[in-house]
MMTF fields as JSON, N, C-alpha, C and O atoms, coordinates in Angstrom:
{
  "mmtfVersion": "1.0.0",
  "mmtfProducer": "UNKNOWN",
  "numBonds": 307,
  "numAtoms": 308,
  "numGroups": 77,
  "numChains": 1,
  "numModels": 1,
  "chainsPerModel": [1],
  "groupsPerChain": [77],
  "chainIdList": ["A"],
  "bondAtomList": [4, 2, 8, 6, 12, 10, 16, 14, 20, 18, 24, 22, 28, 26, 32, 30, 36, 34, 40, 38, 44, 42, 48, 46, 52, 50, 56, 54, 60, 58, 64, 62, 68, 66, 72, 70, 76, 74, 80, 78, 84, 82, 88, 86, 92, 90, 96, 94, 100, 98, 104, 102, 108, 106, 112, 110, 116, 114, 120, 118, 124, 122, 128, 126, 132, 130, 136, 134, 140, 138, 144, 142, 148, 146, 152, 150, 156, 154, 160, 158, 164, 162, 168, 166, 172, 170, 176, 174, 180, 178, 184, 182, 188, 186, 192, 190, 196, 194, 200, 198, 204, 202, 208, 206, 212, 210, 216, 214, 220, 218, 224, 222, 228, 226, 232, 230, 236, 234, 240, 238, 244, 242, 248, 246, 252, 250, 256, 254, 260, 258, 264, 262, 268, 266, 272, 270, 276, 274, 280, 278, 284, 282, 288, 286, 292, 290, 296, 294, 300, 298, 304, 302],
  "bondOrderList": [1, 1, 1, 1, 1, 1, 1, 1, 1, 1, 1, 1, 1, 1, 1, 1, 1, 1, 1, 1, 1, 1, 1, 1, 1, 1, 1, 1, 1, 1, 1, 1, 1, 1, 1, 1, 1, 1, 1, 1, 1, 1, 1, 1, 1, 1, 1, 1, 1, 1, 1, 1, 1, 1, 1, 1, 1, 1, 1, 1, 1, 1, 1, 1, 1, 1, 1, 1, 1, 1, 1, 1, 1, 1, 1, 1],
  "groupList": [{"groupName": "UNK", "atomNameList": ["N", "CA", "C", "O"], "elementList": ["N", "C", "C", "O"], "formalChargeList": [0, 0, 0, 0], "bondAtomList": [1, 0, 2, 1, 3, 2], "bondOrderList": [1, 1, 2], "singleLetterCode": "X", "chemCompType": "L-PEPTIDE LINKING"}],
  "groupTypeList": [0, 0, 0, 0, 0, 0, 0, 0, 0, 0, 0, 0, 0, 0, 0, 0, 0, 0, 0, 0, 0, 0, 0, 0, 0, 0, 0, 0, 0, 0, 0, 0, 0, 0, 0, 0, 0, 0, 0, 0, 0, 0, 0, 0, 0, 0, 0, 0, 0, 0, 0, 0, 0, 0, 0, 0, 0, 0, 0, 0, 0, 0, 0, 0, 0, 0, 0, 0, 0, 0, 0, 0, 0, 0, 0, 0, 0],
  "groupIdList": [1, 2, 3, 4, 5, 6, 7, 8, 9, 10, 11, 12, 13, 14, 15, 16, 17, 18, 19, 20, 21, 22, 23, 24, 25, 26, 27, 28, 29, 30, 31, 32, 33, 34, 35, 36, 37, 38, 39, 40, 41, 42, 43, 44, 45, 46, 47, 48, 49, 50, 51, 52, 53, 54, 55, 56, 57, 58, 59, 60, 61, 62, 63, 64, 65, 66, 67, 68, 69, 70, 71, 72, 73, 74, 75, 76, 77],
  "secStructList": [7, 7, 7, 1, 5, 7, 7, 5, 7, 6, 6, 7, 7, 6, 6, 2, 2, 2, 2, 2, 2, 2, 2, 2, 2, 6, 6, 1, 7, 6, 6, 7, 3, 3, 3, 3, 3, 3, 7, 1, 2, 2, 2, 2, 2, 2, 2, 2, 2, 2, 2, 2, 2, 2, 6, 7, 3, 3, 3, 3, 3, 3, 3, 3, 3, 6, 6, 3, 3, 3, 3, 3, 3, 3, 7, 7, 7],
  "xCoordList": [0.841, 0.0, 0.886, 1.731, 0.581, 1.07, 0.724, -0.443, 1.305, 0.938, 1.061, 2.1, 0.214, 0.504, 1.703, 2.275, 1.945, 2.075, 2.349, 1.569, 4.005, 4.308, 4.032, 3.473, 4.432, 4.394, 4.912, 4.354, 6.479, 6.947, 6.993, 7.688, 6.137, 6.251, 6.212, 5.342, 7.643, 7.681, 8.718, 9.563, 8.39, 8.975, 7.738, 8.22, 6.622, 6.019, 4.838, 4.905, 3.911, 2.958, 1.341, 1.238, 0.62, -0.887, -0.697, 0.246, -1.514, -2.565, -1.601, -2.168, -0.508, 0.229, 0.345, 0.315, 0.476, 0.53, -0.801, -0.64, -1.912, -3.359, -3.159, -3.643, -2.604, -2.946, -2.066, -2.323, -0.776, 0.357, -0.339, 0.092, -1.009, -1.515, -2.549, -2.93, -3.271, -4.508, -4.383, -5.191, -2.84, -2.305, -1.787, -1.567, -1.714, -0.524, -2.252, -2.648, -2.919, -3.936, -4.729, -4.913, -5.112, -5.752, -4.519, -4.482, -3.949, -2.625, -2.784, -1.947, -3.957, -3.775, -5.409, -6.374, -5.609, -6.745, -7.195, -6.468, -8.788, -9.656, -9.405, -9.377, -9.233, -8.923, -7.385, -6.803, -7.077, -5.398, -5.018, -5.543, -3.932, -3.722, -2.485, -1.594, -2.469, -1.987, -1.096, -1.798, 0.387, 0.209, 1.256, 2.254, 0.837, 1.418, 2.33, 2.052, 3.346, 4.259, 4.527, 4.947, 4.141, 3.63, 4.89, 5.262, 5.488, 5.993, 5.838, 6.677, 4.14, 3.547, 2.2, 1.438, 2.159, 1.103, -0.653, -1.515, -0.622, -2.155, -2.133, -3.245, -1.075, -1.553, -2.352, -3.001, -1.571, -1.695, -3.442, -4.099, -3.992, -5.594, -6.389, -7.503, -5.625, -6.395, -6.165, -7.076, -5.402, -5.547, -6.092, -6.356, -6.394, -7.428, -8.577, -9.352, -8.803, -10.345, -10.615, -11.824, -9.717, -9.726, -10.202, -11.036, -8.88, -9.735, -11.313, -11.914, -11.524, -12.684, -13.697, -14.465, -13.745, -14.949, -14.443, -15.251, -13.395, -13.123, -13.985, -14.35, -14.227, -14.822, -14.14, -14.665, -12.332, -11.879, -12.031, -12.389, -11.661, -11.456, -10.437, -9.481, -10.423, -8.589, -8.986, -10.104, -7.543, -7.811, -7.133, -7.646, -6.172, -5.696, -4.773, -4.269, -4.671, -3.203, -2.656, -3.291, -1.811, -0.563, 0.345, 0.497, 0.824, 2.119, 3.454, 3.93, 4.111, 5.027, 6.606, 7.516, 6.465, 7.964, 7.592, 6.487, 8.367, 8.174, 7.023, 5.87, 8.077, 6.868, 6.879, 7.28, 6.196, 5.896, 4.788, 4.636, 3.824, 2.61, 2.604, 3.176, 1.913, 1.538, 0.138, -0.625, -0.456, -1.774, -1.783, -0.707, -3.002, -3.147, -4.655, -5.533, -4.609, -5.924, -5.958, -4.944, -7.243, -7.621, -8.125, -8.731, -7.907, -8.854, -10.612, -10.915, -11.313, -12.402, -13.226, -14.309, -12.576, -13.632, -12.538, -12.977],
  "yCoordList": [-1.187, 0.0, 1.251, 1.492, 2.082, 3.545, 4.538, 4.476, 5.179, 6.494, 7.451, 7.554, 8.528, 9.854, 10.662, 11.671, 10.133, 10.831, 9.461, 8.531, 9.735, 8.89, 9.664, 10.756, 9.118, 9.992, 8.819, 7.956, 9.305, 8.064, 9.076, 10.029, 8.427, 9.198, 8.029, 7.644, 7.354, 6.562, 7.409, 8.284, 6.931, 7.355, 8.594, 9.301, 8.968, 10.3, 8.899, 7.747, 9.336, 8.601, 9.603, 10.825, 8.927, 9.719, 10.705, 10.7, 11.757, 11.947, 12.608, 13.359, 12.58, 13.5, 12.452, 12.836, 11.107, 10.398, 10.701, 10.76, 10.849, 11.216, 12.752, 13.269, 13.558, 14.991, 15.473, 16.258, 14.648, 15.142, 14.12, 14.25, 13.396, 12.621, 13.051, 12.752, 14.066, 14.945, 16.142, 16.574, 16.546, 17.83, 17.427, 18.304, 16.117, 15.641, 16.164, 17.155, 15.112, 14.411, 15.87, 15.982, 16.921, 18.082, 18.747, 19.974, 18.415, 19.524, 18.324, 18.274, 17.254, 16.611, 16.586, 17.051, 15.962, 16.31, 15.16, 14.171, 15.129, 14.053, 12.697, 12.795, 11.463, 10.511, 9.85, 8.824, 11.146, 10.479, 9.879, 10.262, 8.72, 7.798, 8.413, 9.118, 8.22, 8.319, 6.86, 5.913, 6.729, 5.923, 6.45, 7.147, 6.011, 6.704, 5.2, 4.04, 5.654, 4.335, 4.896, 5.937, 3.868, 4.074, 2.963, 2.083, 3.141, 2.102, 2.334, 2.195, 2.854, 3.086, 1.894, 2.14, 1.079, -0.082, 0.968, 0.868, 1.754, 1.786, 2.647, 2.646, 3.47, 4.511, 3.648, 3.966, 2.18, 0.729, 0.831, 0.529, 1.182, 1.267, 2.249, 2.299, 3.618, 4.976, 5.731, 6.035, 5.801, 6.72, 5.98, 6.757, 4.6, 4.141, 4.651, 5.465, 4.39, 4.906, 6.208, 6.442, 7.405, 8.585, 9.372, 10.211, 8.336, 8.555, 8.626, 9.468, 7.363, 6.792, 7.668, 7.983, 8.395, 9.271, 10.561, 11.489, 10.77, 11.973, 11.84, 12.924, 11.179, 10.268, 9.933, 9.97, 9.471, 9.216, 7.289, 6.535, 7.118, 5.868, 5.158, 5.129, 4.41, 3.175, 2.341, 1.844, 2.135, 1.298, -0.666, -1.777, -0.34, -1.311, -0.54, 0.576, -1.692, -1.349, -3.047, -4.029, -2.997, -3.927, -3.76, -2.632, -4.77, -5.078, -4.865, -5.964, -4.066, -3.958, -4.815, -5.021, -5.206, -5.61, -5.716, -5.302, -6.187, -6.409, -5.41, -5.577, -4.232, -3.311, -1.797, -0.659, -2.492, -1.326, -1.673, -2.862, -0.792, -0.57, 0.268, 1.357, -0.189, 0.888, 1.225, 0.264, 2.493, 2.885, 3.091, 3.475, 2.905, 3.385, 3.923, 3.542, 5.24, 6.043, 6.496, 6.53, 6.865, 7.491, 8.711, 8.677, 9.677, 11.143, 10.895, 10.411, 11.494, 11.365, 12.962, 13.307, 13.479, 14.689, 15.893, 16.979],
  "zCoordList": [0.0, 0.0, 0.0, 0.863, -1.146, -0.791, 0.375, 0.762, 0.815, 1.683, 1.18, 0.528, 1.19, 1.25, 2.224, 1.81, 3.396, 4.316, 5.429, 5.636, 6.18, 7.093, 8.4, 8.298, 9.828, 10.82, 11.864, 12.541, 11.602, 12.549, 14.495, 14.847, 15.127, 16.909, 17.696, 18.477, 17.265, 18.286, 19.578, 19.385, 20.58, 21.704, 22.101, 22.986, 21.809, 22.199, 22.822, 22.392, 23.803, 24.48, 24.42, 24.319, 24.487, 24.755, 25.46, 26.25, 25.355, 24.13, 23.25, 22.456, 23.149, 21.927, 20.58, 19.411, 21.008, 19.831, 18.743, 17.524, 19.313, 18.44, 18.425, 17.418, 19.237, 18.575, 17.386, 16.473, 17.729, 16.454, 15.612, 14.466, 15.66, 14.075, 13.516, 12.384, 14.578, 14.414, 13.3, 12.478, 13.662, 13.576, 11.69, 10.855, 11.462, 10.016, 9.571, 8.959, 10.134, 9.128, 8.293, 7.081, 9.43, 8.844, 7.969, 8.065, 7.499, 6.524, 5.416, 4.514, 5.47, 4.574, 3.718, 4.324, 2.174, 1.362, 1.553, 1.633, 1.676, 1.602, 0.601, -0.626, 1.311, 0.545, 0.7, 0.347, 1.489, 1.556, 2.717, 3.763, 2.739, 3.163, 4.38, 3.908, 5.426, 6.633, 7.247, 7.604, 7.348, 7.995, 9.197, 9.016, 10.266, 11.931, 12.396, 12.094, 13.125, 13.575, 15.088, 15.594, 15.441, 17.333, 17.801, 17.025, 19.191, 20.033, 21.511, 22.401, 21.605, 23.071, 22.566, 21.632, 23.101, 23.237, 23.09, 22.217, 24.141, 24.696, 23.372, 22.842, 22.605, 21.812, 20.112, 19.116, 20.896, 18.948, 19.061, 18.065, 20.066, 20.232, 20.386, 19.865, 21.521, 21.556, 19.784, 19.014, 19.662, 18.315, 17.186, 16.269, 16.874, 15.638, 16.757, 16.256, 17.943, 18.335, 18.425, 18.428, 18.52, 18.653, 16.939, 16.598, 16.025, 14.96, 14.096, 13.43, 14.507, 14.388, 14.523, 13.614, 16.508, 16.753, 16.039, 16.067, 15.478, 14.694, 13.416, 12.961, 13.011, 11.663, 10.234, 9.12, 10.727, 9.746, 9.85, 10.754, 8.748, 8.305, 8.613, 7.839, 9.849, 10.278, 9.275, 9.143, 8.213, 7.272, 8.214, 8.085, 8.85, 9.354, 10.318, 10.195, 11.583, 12.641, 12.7, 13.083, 12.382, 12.108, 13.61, 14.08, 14.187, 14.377, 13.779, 13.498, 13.524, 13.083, 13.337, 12.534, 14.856, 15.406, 16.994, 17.345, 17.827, 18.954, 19.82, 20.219, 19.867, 20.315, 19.462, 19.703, 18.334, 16.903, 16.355, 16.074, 16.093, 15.61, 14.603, 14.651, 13.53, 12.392, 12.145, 12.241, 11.813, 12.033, 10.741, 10.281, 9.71, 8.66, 8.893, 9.667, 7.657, 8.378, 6.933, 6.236, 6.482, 5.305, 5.943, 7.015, 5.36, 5.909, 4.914, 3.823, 5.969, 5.329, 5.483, 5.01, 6.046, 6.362, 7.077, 7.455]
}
């Protein structure tokens, strides 16, 4: 899968992991593909759900590596 747009914050923890992905996603155009690289556990679940009630689209969160997570997010609105 292509991305538009990476956003590697590993080492940053909640709630900054969802606001700096808050912060990519609006500098970005409807339809485009987001993907965020997390290595805080609770954030591999708050930010696809933070997204979600935002009303974008989690296309998938992957495992990446021991303790690495990848978020993929479509902007929708």
């Amino acid at each position: 899968m292509e991305y538009d747009k990476e956003l590697d914050i590993r080492g940053e923890v909640c709630p900054f992991t969802f606001v700096k992905s808050k912060l990519v996603l609006e500098q970005m155009q409807v339809g485009q593909i987001l993907r965020v690289v997390v290595d805080y556990e609770p954030s591999a679940e708050s930010v696809p759900k933070s997204m979600k009630e935002e009303g974008q689209e989690v296309l998938s969160v992957n495992k990446i590596g021991p303790k690495e997570w990848e978020i993929i997010i479509r902007k929708v609105r």
